[in-house]
C-alpha positions as CSV (number, residue, x, y, z in Angstrom):
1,X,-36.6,51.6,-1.6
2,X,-33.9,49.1,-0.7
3,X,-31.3,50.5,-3.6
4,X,-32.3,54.2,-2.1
5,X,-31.1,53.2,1.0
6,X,-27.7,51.4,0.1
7,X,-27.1,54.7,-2.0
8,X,-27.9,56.4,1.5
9,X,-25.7,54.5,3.5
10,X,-23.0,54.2,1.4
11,X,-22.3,57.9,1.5
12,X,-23.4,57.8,5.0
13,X,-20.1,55.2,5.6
14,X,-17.8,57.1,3.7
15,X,-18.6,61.2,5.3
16,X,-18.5,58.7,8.8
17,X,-15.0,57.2,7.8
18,X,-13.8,60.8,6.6
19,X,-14.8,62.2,10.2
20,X,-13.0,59.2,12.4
21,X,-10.5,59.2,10.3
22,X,-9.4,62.9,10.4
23,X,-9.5,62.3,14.0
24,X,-6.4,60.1,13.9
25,X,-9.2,57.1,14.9
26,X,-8.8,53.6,13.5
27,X,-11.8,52.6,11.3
28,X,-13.0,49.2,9.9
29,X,-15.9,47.9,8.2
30,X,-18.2,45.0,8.4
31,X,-21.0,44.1,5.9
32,X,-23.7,42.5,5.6
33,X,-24.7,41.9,2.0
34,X,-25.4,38.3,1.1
35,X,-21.9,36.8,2.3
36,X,-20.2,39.0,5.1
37,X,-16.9,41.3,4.4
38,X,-14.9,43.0,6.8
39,X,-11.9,45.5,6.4
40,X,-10.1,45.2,9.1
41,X,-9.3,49.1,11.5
42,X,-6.8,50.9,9.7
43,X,-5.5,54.8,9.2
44,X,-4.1,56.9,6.7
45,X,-5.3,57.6,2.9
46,X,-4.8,54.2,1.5
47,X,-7.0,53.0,4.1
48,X,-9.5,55.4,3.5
49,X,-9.3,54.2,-0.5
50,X,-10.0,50.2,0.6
51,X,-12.9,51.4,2.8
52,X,-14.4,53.2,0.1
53,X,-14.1,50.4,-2.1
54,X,-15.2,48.0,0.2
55,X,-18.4,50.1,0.9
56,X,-19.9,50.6,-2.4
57,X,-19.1,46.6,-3.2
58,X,-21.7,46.1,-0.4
59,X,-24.5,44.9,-2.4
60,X,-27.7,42.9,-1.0
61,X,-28.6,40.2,-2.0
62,X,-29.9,36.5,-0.4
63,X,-26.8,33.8,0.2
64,X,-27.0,30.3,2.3
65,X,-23.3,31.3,3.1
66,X,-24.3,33.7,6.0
67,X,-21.8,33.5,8.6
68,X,-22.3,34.2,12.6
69,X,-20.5,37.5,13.5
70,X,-18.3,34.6,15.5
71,X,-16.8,33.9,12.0
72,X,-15.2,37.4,12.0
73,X,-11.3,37.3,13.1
74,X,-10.5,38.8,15.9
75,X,-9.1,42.1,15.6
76,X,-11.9,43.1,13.0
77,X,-14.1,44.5,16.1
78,X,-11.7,45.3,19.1
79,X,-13.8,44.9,22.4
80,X,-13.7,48.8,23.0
81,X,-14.3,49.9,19.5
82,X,-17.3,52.2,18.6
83,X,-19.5,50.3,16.3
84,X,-21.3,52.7,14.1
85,X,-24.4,50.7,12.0
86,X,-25.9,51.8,8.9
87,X,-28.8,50.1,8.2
88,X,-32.5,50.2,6.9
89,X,-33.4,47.1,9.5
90,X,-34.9,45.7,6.7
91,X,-32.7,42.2,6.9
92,X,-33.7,40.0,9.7
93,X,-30.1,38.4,10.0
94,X,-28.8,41.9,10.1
95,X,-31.1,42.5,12.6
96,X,-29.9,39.7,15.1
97,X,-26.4,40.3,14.1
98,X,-26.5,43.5,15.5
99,X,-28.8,42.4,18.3
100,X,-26.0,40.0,19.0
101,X,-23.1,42.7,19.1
102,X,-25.7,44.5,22.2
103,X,-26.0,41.2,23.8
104,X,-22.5,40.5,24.0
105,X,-21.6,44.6,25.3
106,X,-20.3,45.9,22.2
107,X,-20.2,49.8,21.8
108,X,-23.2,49.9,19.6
109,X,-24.7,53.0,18.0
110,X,-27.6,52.7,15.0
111,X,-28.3,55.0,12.1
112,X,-31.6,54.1,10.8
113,X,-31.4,54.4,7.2
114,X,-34.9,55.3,6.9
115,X,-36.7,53.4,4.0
116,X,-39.8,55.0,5.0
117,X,-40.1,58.2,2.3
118,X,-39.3,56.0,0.3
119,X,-42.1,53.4,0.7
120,X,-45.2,54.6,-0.7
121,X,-49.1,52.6,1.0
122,X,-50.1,50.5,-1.4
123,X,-53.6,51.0,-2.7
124,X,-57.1,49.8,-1.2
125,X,-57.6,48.6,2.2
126,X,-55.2,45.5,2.7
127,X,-52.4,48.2,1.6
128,X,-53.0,50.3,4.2
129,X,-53.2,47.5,6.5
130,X,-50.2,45.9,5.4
131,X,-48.3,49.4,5.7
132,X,-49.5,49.9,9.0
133,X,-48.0,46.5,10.0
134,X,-45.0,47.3,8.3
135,X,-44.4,50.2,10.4
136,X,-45.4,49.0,13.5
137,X,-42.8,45.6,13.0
138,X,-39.9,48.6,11.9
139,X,-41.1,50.2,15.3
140,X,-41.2,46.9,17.1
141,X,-37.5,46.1,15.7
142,X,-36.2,49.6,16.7
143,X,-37.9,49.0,20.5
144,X,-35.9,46.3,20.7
145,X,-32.9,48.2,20.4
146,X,-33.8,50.7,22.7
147,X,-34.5,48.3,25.4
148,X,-31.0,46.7,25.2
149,X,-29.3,50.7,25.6
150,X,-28.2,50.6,22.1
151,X,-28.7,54.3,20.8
152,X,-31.0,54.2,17.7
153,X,-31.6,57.7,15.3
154,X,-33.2,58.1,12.3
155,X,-31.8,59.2,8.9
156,X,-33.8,60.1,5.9
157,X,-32.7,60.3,2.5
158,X,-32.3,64.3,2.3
159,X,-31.8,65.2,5.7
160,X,-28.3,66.2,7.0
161,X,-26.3,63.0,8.4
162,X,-25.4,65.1,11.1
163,X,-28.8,65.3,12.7
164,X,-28.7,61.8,13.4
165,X,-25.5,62.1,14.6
166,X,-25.9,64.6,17.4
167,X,-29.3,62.7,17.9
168,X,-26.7,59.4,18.4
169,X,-24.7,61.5,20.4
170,X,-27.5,62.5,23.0
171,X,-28.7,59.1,23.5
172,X,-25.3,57.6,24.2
173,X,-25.1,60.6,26.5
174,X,-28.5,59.5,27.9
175,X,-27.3,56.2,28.3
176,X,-24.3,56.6,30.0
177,X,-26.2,58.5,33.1
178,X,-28.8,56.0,33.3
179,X,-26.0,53.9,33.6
180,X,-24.1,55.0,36.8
């Protein structure tokens, strides 16, 4: 499940880097991974080779060294940047990170790297239960987005990227009418 998805999301980061980046945009990066990194925005083809490398170091795994997102320099998320997440919202601390970027009016937009196919009901009764309850706390988790405006879509391992990402795009869109 969870190496499926970092697989998923890494390539996810990269084709979303190639796309910004073609566009003349700026693009950084901020992980989550046991001890935070961040790249900071940048241009041009070197750039584009310390983002790569910066994404598939990710890995996850538990540290006491988590940081607030008030330890990242400024700079590393510009106030009117787009932030683009990639995550399975399987890491609570992820989670309220992110939850903490809406909070504070960050540009905030959420691929769901879905670890659902991946995730098979484990046998009897209590499996079923405790799959049930999994889903509904994902659901729960993804509600809570929603209810702060933040756009949420889902991606599943096999499905283009760019469903989610015209599924991104029509919540924003959503969003910004409900807005004025």
């Amino acid at each position: 499940g969870e190496e499926g998805t970092r697989l998923q999301a890494v390539r996810g980061a990269a084709s979303l880097a190639d796309r910004y980046l073609a566009e003349q945009d700026r693009v950084g990066l901020v992980t989550f991974g046991g001890i935070m990194r961040w790249l900071r925005p940048g241009m041009g083809p070197l750039h584009r080779i310390r983002f790569i490398e910066a994404v598939i170091e990710t890995d996850v795994v538990f540290s006491y060294a988590w940081k607030a997102l008030s330890a990242i320099p400024p700079g590393v998320l510009p106030p009117n940047a787009l932030i683009v997440a990639l995550t399975p919202l399987l890491d609570e601390r992820t989670v309220g990170a992110l939850l903490d970027l809406a909070a504070r009016g960050f540009d905030l937009a959420i691929v769901d790297v879905s670890p659902v196919p991946l995730v098979a009901p484990p046998p009897g009764p209590t499996g079923e239960l405790a799959y049930r309850i999994w889903r509904l706390e994902r659901e729960s988790v993804r509600e809570q987005f929603s209810r702060l405006g933040v756009p949420i879509a889902t991606w599943a391992n096999g499905e283009p990227l760019d469903r989610a990402l015209l599924e991104l795009q029509a919540c924003r869109r959503r969003s910004r009418l409900a807005r004025a």
